[in-house]
C-alpha positions in Angstrom: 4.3 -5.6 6.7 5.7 -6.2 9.7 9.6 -6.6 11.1 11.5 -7.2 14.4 14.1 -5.9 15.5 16.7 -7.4 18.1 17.5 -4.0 20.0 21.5 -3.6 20.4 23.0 -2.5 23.2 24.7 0.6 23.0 28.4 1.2 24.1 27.7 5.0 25.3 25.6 3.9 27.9 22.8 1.3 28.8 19.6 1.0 27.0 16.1 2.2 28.4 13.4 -0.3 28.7 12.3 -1.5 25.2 9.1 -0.5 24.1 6.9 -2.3 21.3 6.4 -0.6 17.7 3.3 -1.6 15.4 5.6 -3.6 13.2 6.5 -6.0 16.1 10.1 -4.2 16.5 11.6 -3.5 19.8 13.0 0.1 19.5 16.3 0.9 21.7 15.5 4.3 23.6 18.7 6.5 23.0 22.1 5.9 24.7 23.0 8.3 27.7 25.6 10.7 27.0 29.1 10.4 28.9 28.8 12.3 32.0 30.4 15.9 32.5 30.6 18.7 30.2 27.3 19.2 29.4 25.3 17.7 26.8 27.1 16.1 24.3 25.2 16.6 20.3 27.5 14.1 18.9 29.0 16.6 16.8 32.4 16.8 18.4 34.3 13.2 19.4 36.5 11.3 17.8 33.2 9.0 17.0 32.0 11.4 15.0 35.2 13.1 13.6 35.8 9.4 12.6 32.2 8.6 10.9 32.8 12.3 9.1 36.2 11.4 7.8 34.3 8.0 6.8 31.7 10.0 4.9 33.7 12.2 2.8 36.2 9.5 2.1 32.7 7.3 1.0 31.5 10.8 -1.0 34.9 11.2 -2.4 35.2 7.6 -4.4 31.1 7.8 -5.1 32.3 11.4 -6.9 34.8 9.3 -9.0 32.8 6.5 -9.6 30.5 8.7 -11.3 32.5 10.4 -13.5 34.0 7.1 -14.8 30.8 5.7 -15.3 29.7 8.4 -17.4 32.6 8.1 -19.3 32.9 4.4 -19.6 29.5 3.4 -19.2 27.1 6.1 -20.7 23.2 6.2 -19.5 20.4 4.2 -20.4 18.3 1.9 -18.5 19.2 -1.7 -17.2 21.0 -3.4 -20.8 18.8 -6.4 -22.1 22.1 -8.1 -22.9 21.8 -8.6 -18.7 19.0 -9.5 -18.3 17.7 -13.2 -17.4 14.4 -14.3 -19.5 12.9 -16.8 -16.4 10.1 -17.2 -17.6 10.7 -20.1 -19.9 12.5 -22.0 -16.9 9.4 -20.8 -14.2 6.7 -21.6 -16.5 8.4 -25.3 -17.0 9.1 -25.7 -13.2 4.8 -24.4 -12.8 3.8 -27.4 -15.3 6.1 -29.7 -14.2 4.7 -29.4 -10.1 1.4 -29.3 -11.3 2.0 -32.8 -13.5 3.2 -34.5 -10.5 1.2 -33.1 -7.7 -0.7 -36.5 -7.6 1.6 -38.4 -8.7 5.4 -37.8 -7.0 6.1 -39.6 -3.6 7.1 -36.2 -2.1 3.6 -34.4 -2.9 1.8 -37.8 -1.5 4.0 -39.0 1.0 4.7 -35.2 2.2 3.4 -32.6 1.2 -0.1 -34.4 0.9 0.2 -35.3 4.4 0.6 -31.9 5.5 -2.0 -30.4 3.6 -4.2 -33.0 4.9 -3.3 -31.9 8.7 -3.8 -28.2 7.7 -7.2 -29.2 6.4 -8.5 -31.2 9.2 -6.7 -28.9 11.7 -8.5 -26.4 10.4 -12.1 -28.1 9.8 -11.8 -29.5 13.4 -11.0 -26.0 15.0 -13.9 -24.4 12.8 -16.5 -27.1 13.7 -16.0 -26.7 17.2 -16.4 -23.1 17.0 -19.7 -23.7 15.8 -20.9 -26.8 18.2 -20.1 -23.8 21.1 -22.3 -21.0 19.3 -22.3 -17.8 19.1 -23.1 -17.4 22.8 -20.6 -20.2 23.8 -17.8 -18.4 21.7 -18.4 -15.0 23.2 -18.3 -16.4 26.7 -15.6 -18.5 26.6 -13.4 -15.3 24.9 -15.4 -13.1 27.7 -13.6 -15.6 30.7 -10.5 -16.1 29.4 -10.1 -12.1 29.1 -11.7 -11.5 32.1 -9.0 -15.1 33.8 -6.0 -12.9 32.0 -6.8 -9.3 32.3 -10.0 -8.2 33.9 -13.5 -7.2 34.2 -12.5 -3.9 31.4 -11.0 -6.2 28.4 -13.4 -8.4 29.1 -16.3 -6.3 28.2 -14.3 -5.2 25.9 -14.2 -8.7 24.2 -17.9 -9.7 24.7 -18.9 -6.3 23.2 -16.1 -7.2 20.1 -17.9 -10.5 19.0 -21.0 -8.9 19.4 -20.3 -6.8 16.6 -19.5 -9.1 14.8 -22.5 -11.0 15.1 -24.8 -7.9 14.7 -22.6 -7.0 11.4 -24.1 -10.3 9.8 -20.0 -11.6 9.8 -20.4 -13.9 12.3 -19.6 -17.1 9.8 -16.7 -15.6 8.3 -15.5 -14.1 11.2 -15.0 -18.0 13.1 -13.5 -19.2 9.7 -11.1 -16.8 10.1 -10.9 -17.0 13.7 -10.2 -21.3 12.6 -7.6 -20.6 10.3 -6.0 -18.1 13.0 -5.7 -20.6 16.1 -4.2 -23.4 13.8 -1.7 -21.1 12.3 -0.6 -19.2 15.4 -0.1 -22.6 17.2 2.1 -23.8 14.4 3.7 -20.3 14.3 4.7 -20.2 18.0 5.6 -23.9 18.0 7.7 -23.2 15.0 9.4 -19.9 16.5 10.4 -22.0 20.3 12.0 -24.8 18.4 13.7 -22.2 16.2 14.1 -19.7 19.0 15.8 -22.4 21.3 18.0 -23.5 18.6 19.5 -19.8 18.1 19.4 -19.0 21.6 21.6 -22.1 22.8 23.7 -22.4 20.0 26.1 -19.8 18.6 26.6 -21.6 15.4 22.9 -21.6 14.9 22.6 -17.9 15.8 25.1 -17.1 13.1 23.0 -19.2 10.7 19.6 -18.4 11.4 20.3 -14.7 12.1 20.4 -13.8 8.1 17.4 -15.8 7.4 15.1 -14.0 9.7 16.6 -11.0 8.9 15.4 -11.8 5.3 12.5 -12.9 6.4 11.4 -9.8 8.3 11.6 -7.6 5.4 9.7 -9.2 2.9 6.0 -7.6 2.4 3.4 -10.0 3.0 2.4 -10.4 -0.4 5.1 -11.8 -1.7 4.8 -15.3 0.7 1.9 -16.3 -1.2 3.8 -17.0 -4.1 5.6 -20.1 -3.4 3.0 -21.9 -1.3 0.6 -21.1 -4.1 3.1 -23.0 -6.7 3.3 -26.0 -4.4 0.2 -26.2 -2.7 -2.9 -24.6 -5.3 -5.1 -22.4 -4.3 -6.8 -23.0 -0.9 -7.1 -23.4 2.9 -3.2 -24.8 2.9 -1.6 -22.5 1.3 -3.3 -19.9 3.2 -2.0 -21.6 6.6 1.4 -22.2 5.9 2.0 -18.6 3.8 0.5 -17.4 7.1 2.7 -20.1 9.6 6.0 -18.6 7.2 5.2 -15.2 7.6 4.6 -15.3 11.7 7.3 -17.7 12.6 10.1 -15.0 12.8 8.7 -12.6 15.5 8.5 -15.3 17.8 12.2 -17.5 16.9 13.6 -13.9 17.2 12.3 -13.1 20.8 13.0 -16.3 22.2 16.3 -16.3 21.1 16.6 -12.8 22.7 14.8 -14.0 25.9 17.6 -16.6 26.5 20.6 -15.3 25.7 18.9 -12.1 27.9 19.1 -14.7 30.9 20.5 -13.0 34.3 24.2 -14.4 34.3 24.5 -15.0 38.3 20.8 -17.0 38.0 22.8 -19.2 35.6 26.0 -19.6 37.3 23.8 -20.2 40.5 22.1 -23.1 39.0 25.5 -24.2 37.3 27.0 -24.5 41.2 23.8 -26.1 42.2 24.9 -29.2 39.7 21.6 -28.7 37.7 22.1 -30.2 34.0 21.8 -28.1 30.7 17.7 -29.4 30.7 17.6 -28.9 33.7 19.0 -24.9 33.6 16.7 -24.2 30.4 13.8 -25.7 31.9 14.2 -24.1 35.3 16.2 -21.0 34.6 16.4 -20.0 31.0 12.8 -20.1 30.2 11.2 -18.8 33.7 13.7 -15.7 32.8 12.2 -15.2 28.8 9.1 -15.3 30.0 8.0 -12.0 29.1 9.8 -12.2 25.9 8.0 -15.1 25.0 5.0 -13.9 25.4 5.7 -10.7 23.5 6.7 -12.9 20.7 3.2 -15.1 21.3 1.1 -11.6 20.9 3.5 -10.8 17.6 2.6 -13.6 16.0 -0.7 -13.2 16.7 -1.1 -10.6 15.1 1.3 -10.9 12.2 -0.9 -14.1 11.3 -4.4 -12.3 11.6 -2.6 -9.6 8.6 -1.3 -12.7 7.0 -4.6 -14.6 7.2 -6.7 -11.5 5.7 -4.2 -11.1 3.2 -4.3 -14.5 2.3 -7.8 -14.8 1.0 -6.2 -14.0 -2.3 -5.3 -17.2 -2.6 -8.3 -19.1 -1.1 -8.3 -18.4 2.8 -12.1 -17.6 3.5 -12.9 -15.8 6.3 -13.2 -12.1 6.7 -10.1 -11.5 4.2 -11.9 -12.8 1.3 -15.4 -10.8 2.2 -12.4 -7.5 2.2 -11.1 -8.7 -1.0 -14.2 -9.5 -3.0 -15.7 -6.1 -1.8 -12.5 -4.2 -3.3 -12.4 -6.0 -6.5 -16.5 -4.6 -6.9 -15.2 -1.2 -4.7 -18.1 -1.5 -2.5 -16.3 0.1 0.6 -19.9 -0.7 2.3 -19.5 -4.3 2.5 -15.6 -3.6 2.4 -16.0 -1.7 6.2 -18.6 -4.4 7.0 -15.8 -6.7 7.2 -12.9 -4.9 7.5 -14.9 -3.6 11.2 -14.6 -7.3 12.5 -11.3 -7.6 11.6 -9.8 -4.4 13.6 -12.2 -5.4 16.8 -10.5 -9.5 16.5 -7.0 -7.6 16.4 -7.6 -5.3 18.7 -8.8 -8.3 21.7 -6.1 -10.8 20.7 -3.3 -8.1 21.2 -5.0 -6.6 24.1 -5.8 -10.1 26.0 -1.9 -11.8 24.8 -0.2 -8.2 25.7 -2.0 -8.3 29.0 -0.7 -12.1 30.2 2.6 -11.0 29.4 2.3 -8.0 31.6 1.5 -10.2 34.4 3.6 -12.4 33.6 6.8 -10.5 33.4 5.5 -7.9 36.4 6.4 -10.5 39.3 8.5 -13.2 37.8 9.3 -16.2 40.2 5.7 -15.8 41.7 2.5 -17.2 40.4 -0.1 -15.2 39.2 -2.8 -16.1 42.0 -3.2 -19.2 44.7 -2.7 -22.5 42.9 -6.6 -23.8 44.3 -8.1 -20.5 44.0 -7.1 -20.0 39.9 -8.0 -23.6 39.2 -11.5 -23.6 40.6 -11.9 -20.5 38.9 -10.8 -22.0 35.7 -13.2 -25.3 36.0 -15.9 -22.6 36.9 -15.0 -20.7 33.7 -14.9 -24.0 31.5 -18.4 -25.3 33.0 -19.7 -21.6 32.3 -19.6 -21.9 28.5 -20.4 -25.6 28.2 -23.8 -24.6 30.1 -24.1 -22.1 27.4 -23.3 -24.1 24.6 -25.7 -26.7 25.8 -28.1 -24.1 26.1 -27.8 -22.9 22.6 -28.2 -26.9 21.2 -31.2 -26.7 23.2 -32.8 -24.1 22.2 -31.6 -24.2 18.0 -29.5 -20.7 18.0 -26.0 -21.8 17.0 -25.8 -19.5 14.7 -26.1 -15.5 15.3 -29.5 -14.8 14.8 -30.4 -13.2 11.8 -33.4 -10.5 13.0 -30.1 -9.3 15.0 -28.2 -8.2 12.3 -27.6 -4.7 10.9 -26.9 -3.5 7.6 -24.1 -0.8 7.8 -23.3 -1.3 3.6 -26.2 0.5 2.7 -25.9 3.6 4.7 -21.5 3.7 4.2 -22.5 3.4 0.5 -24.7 6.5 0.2 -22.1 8.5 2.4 -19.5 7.3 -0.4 -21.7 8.6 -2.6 -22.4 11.9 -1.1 -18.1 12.0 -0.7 -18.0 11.6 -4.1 -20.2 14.1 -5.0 -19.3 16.4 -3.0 -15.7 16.1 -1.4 -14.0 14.7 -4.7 -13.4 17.8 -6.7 -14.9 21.3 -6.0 -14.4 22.0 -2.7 -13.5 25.8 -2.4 -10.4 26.9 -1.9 -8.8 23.4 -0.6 -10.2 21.3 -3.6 -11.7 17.7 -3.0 -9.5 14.7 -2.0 -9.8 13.5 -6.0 -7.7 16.5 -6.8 -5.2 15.7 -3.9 -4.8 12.6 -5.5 -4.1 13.9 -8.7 -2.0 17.0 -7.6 0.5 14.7 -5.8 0.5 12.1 -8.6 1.8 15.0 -11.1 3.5 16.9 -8.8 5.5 13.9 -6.6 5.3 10.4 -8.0 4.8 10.6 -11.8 8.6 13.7 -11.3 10.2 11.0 -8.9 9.2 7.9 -11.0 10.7 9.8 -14.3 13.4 10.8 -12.3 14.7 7.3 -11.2 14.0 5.6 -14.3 15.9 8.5 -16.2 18.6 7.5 -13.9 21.5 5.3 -15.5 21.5 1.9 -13.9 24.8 2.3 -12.8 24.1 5.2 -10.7 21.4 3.4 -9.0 24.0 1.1 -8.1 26.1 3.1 -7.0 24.1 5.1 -5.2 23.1 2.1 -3.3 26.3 1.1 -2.2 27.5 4.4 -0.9 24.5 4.8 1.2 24.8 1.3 2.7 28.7 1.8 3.1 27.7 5.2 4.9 25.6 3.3 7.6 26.7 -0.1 7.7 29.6 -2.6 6.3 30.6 -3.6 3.3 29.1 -7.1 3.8 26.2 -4.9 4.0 26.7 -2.6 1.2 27.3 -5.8 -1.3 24.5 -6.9 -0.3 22.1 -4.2 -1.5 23.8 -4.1 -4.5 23.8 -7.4 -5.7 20.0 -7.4 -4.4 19.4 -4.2 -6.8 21.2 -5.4 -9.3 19.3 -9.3 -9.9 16.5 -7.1 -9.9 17.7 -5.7 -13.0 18.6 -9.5 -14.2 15.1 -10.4 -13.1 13.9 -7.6 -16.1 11.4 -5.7 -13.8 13.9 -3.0 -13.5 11.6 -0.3 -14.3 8.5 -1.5 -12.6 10.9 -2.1 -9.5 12.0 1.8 -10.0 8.6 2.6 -9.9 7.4 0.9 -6.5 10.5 2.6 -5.2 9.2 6.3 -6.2 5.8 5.3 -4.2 8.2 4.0 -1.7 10.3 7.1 -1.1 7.3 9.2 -1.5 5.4 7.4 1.8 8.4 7.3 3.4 9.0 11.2 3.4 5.3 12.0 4.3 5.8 9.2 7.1 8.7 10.7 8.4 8.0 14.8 8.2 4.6 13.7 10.2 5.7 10.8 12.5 9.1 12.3 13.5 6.7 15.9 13.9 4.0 13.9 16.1 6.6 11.9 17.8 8.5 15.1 19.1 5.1 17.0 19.8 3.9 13.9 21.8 7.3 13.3 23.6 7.2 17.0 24.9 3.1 17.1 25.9 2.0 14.7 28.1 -1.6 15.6 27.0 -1.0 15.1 23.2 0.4 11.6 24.2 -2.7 10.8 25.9 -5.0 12.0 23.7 -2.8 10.2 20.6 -2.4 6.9 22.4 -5.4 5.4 21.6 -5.2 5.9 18.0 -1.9 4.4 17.9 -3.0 1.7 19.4 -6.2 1.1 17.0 -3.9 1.5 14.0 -1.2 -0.7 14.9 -3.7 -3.5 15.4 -5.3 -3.5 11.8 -4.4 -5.8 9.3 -2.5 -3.9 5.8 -5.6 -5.0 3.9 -7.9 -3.2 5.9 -5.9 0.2 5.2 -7.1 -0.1 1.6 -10.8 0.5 2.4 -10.9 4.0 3.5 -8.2 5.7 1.3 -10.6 3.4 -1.7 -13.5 5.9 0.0 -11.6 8.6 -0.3 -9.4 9.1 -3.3 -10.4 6.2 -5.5 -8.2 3.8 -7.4 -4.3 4.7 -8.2 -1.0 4.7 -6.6 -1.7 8.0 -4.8 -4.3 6.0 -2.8 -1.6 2.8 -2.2 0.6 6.0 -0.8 -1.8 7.2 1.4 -2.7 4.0 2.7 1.2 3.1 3.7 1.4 6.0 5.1 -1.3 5.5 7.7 0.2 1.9 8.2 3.7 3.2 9.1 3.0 6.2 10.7 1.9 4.8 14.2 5.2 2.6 14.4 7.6 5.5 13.5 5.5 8.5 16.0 6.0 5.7 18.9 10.0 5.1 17.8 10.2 8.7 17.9 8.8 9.4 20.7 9.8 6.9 23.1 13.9 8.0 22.0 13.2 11.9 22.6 11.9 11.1 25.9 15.2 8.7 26.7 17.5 11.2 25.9 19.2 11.7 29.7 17.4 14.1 31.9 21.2 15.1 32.9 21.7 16.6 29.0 18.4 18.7 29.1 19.0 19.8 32.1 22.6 21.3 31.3 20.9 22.9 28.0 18.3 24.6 30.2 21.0 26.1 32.3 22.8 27.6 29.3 20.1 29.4 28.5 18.8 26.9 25.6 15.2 27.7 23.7 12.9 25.0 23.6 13.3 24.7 19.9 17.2 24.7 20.2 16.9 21.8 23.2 14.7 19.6 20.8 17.3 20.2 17.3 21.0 20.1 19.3 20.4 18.0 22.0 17.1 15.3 21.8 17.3 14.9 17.8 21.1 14.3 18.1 21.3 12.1 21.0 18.3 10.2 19.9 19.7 9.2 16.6 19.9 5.7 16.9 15.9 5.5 17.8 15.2 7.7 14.9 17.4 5.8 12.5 15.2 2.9 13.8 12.6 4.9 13.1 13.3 5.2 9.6 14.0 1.3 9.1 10.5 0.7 10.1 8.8 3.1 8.0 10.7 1.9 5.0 9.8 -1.3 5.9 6.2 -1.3 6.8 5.5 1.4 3.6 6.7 -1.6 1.1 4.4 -3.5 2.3 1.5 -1.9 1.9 3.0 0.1 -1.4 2.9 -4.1 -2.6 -0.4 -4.6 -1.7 -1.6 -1.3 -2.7 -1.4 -3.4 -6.7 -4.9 -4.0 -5.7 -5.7 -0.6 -5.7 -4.2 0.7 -8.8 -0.7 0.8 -7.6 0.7 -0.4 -10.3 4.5 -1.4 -10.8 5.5 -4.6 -8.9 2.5 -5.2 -6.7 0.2 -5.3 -10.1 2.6 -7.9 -11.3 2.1 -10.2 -8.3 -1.4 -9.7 -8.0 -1.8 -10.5 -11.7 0.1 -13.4 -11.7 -1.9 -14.7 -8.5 -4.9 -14.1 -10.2 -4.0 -15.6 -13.5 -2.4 -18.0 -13.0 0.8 -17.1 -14.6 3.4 -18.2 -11.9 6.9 -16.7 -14.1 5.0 -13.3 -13.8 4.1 -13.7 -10.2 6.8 -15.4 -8.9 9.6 -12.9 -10.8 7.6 -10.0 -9.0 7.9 -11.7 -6.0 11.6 -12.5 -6.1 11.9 -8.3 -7.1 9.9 -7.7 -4.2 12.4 -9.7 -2.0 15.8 -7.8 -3.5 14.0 -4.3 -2.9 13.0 -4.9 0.4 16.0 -6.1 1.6 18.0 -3.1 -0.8 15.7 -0.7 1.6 16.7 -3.0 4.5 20.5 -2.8 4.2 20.7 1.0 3.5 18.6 2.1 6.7 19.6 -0.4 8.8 22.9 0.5 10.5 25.4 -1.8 11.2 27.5 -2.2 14.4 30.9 -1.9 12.9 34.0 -3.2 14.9 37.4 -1.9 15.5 40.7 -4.1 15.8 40.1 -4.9 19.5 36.8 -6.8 18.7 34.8 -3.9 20.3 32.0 -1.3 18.6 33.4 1.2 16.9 
């Protein structure tokens, strides 16, 4: 699952350019330290004698707390005497929206009207995918790579829908491709109007600012809930689960584009007498360009991991070819379609990442002579109508099926061979089966008996101290009162249990990210070599994550671990990374001179001073491991994902939609307590 992140000036010293994580976030590089006396480790200022005095004052009460509760309160789990039964309510609510779904003016006079857009949106997008052909369609994304970003990318596209034409997923790959360019144009519509609102209106920043931040830490999974209860199974829901779920990246970045505008442009074109339209359309937005574009290429590809996701509830497409290939665990046909899915993510961020390059690398000049670009364009728009006339003529629309390869077969008997030979027995490592099951007994079935042994209190309180120790109380009452209706929800032990996968991911995550990120930020060699397969993984869809840890170590929730893992592990080596080569050259330079070891340069002066990138770090990683920790209930994760999953599939709403809701209060409980807070003194500034 994705997030973003509004990067946050720091008051030691300005920021370093942002750089973009796989989870959409922009990660702040690491604030310079104060000039003179050497490097600072942030061990010794009154900052930090203050946030220590803060700690053990926090520690101290948490101490007390404890004993009284342990006194007072005794253990146990969650008491049933607090616990809400919902179901009765939900179920009522289910039957009473499925009564009147034909009946009530706002289903037909609203809802039904949007559905009925979605559909024909969709249906008209789709059938003119297919009146171009498959040569028309690989053309026209060939020229508009090669109009925004060169001969390379686009190869790199023509080769990309080749693929998928020779993997027999053609078809599913432009129902997808439909569902995609109807969402991502409600999506970024959706985000400007939003985005403009919060960026021109104080009040509306204050307003909107918690309900993205809510929004950016909820797994994928659990927006197909709601739009499932109002809209049924099927192509709408899909779209506006998928609309929902990419609107934020893009109202968040072009909120941050305006209010990012250059002061003395503005005043300048205040003097000038130019009106408010007038400024936004002639200042403010030229500035956000770049921004706006970065949030156009987030939403992109948030909707693409939205879209695949969503063929649980009736999208189509390649999704649903991933999904039905799972259910059967034929990783064949799984990889088949999961292939097309990682080559369509990997163009769209390449081609939408590239026009904001150019965009934002010369602002106030156009990209190429007015005449020149617009007989280039006609010439690229009479290029694939000549080809899609050609393909009418001739009666091959659709990718021929004598060019089509079949890759299930041969990935099938190499699963097989795995399994008979790489799942147990291996000598002296054992096979990846016995991984599985050694970190199941040894890590997640300890750490799941451990938190559930815990008295609920304690969770509680636990909870609170840590978001008090990083954040706010505003912030610390909010993770507890989101742990605690998850408790008056009645899934408190489920919810215990996707938090043991949770903290489990999250500490392989980190010991390897935070390990690459610092071996990559001090070898220019290793960053080259690893950049590539960042990049890969930070393009592919959660779903597609599931396919070869499935190959590997089978069904369970050691396999939903390993497959967060790999999905947050790109975002948190980059964070890393990018903040240990921020730290200020000034600082490094004064530990060499004192005679500092490598190793003693990297633990007491780029580790300290890159705190707030690595506390970043570990906000994303929590973030993007719940969401595939969620997902991974179609795997054999168990706890709150099966929950979802099984009230999606049957039908029983009170289940799904209670998981749902438990999913949102433990996402944003992980949130709040890794999250820190700018806190503010008296005089109005950080503290």
């Amino acid at each position: 699952m994705s997030a973003t992140t509004t990067p946050t000036p720091s008051p030691a010293g300005p920021a370093a350019a942002p750089e973009k994580t796989a989870a959409g976030a922009v990660a702040p590089a690491s604030p310079a330290p104060a000039s003179g006396g050497g490097p600072r480790t942030g061990s010794g200022g009154p900052r930090s004698r203050l946030r220590d005095r803060r700690g053990r004052l926090i520690g101290a009460g948490a101490a007390l707390l404890l004993v009284l509760g342990a006194l007072l309160l005794g253990g146990g789990s969650w008491p049933a005497g607090l616990v809400a039964d919902l179901s009765g309510p939900l179920d009522r609510v289910g039957d009473w929206i499925i009564d009147h779904r034909d009946s009530h003016p706002f289903f037909l006079y609203f809802l039904g009207h949007v559905s009925n857009a979605v559909v024909v949106s969709v249906r008209a997008v789709y059938l003119l995918l297919l009146a171009l052909g498959w040569a028309g369609v690989t053309a026209a994304a060939g020229l508009v790579a090669w109009r925004v970003a060169g001969v390379r990318l686009a190869l790199v596209s023509v080769a990309a829908f080749a693929v998928c034409g020779l993997l027999g997923m053609w078809v599913p790959t432009m129902q997808t491709l439909a569902l995609m360019v109807v969402a991502v144009l409600a999506s970024v519509l959706l985000g400007v109007l939003l985005g403009l609102a919060a960026g021109l209106s104080d009040r509306m920043d204050r307003v909107l600012r918690p309900v993205l931040d809510t929004m950016q830490v909820l797994p994928a999974f659990a927006y197909l809930l709601p739009v499932v209860l109002v809209f049924g199974i099927g192509v709408p829901a899909a779209v506006l689960a998928t609309v929902v779920y990419a609107t934020p990246p893009m109202a968040r970045l072009t909120a941050l584009g305006l209010r990012g505008a250059d002061a003395g442009v503005m005043e300048a074109a205040a003097s000038l007498g130019a009106t408010g339209r007038q400024r936004l359309l002639t200042a403010r937005l030229p500035l956000a360009r770049k921004e706006l574009l970065l949030g156009v290429n987030q939403s992109i590809m948030m909707a693409l991991g939205m879209a695949v996701i969503a063929s649980v509830i009736g999208a189509g497409g390649l999704g649903d070819r991933v999904y039905q290939a799972l259910a059967s665990v034929d990783v064949g046909a799984a990889l088949a379609a999961g292939v097309p899915i990682v080559l369509l993510a990997v163009v769209l961020d390449r081609v939408t990442a590239a026009a904001g390059a150019r965009l934002g690398s010369a602002p106030g000049r156009p990209a190429g002579p007015g005449r020149a670009a617009a007989l280039a364009s006609a010439a690229s728009v009479a290029a694939v109508a000549v080809v899609a006339v050609a393909g009418h003529l001739t009666g091959r629309l659709g990718w021929p099926q004598a060019w089509t390869v079949d890759t299930a077969g041969p990935v099938n008997r190499a699963v097989d061979w795995m399994t008979a030979h790489l799942y147990s027995g291996v000598p002296v490592v054992g096979g990846t089966a016995d991984w599985a099951g050694h970190f199941t007994t040894g890590v997640l079935n300890p750490l799941r008996s451990g938190l559930q042994w815990l008295p609920w209190w304690s969770v509680l309180l636990a909870v609170g101290a840590l978001a008090l120790l990083i954040g706010t109380w505003r912030t610390a009452a909010t993770a507890v009162l989101a742990m605690a209706a998850i408790g008056v929800l009645g899934v408190w032990g489920p919810a215990l249990d996707t938090l043991s996968q949770v903290l489990a991911a999250v500490a392989v995550t980190l010991l390897l990210g935070i390990a690459l990120g610092a071996a990559a930020a001090r070898s220019a060699r290793l960053e080259r070599v690893l950049r590539p397969v960042l990049d890969v993984f930070q393009t592919m869809p959660q779903f597609v994550y599931l396919i070869p840890v499935v190959a590997l170590f089978g069904v369970g929730r050691a396999p939903a671990v390993a497959a967060a893992v790999v999905y947050a592990l790109p975002a948190v080596v980059r964070i890393t990374a990018q903040g240990l080569r921020a730290v200020d050259p000034a600082a490094m330079e004064s530990a060499r001179s004192l005679g500092a070891t490598s190793r003693q340069q990297l633990l007491q002066v780029q580790l300290p001073l890159a705190r707030p990138a690595l506390l970043l770090a570990v906000n994303q990683g929590v973030v993007l491991v719940l969401a595939v920790v969620v997902i991974g209930g179609l795997v054999g994760g168990g706890a709150l994902g099966y929950d979802a999953v099984f009230g999606l599939a049957q039908g029983d709403l009170a289940t799904g939609l209670v998981a749902g809701a438990a999913i949102v209060c433990l996402g944003l409980v992980l949130d709040r307590t890794t999250q820190p807070t700018q806190r503010r003194t008296r005089s109005g500034k950080g503290a």
